[in-house]
C-alpha angles and dihedrals in degrees: 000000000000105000142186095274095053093051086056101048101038082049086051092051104050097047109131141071108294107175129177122291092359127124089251097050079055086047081057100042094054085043083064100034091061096042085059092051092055090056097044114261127137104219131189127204119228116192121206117184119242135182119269140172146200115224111211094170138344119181126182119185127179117202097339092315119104128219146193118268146146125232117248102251096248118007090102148231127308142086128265130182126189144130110290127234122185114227108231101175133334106259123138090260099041085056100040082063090060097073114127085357138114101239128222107205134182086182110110100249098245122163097269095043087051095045088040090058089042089056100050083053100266111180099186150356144225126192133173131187126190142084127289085209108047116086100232124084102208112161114213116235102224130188121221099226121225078228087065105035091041085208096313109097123180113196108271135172130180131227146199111265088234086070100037095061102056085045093062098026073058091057087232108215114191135014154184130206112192112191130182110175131154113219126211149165114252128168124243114182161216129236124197152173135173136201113201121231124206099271132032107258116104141212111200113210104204126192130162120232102174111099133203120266097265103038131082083216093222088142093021097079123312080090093069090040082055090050094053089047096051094048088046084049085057093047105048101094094007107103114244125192088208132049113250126207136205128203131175107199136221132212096015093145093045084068106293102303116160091049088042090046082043099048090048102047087037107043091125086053099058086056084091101039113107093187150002115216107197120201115199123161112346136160101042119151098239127038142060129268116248133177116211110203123210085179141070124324094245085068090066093055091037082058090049096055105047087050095056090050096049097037095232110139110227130169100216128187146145123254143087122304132200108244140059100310080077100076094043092050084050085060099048101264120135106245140191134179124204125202139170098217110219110201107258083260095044109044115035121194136185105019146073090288093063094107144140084266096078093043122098100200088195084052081045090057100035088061096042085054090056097043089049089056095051091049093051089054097051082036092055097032106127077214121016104242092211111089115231085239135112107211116230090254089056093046089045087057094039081055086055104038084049098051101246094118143012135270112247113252109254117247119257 
């Protein structure tokens, strides 16, 4: 059984940035590979090919000053020089001003906000992440996703927010982004391992173990690799009615894409899947744990339940979550996504402060025990209670989180 000690030490020797595609995601993936094999699990690799870049300059100035920045990972190489207007909100009137600009935008640079800018004749963006109030000044490097250009890339770089406010408390005025980058095609991967169960019907157990560029990714989301790997540990040599899987995703943060890249190359597969359990970020010190249930209602209650008799705490709700349930629940699979939610100061992701130090590998443990009982309870089931359906109100927010459609203005 997965103890204290382990959770430490798995948590002390993956900490560092381990991003997608990269030698160090491959160092990761061999790490787990060899933790599964100790405990007894045969594992596979599956590649799927993502979009990469080499970045050979990238130069922003503002007003004839120069600043640090990062190229955006695919929106490809050039030089653009234009007025600059800072993108307050998204309104009618807010992107009717970005015509013939280079645009500042705090907006998160989703697919709507960036069509939208394409659309109001945007030449060019500029992002910037980190805090005001923190004293480094890391710049995040982002990727413009094919998911968000749909084909059509304007330069961009990001910044570091120290930089962005006294450009705008300046009221810059003009600017210039000069990008050289090489694109090519690299693999992230998949790993993944089964135990069969007695009949064929499966429950996938799905966790991301790639990281962001800055963060070490301890709470987001070995955490949740650690959580899969303790509730296989339980299962080796205990019978299950049902067969469970076990993925550990690439290329989460990238937008979702090795479940994405699973769901896709195994869609008759999932024919026999009841349910998809997500772990993404467990085990903090801080925070409450929380499901989040792209099901039926009754799963929420279920949750509830289970919760109260093994007094265990949980916040449980239906909805859409941000992680690799998603792409199961497009599919049809009932999904479900368990956190344990850190206060924003007190569980950084994300960046370079997501670290072991904000891990609590009993709470680690303590979770994993709970998750493992209510697996136990959906693997031994004579009938899974959960129906193989997605409810209207969960297909309406997979349509929005996905991008077909719109979300809804909020009302005023």
């Amino acid at each position: 059984m997965l103890k204290i000690n382990d959770v430490k030490r798995i948590l002390k020797d993956t900490a560092y940035p381990h991003t997608a595609a990269s030698p160090e995601e491959m160092k990761c993936l061999s790490y787990l590979q060899a933790v599964c094999e100790r405990i007894g699990l045969t594992t596979r690799v599956e590649a799927f090919p993502i979009e990469r870049a080499n970045i050979r300059c990238a130069h922003l100035t503002v007003d004839g000053t120069a600043y640090p920045c990062k190229a955006y990972i695919g929106c490809g190489s050039g030089k653009v020089e234009a007025p600059l207007y800072y993108l307050r909100d998204t309104d009618a009137l807010s992107l009717s001003l970005c015509r013939d600009r280079i645009v500042l935008t705090d907006q998160p640079l989703k697919m709507w906000t960036y069509q939208d800018m394409l659309e109001n004749g945007a030449l060019g963006f500029i992002t910037f992440t980190g805090r005001y109030s923190c004293p480094d000044r890391d710049i995040d490097q982002k990727t413009l996703r094919p998911a968000t250009s749909l084909g059509k890339k304007i330069l961009g770089v990001n910044i570091n927010v120290k930089d962005a406010m006294p450009i705008v408390a300046r009221n810059g005025q003009q600017a210039s982004i000069e990008i050289d980058q090489e694109a090519y095609e690299a693999d992230a991967h998949n790993l993944i391992a089964e135990l069969p169960g007695e009949i064929d019907e499966w429950i996938v157990l799905t966790a991301h173990y790639d990281s962001t560029p800055l963060s070490c990714g301890s709470y987001d989301n070995m955490t949740g690799s650690i959580g899969i790997l303790g509730v296989a540990e339980r299962f080796i040599k205990a019978p299950h009615r049902r067969g469970l899987r076990f993925i550990w995703c690439g290329g989460e943060e990238l937008g979702l894409l090795g479940s994405k890249a699973y769901c896709a190359d195994h869609e008759k597969d999932l024919e026999k899947v009841v349910l998809n359990i997500n772990l993404d970020m467990i085990g903090s010190i801080m925070g409450k744990f929380i499901a989040c249930c792209s099901a039926e209602e009754r799963l929420v209650s279920f949750l509830e339940y289970t919760a109260d008799e093994l007094g265990f705490p949980i916040a449980a709700r239906s909805g859409v979550y941000s992680s690799d349930s998603t792409p199961f629940a497009d599919k049809g699979v009932p999904s479900l996504s368990f956190a344990r939610l850190a206060p924003p100061t007190a569980g950084s992701i994300h960046e370079r402060y997501d670290t072991p130090a904000i891990v609590s590998a009993q709470q680690v443990v303590t979770d994993i025990e709970f998750i493992a009982g209510f697996t136990g309870r959906m693997a031994n089931a004579v009938r899974c209670p959960v129906k193989r359906e997605i409810p209207d109100k969960i297909k309406d927010k997979l349509d929005i989180y996905l991008n077909r459609k719109r979300a809804p203005k909020p009302q005023e």
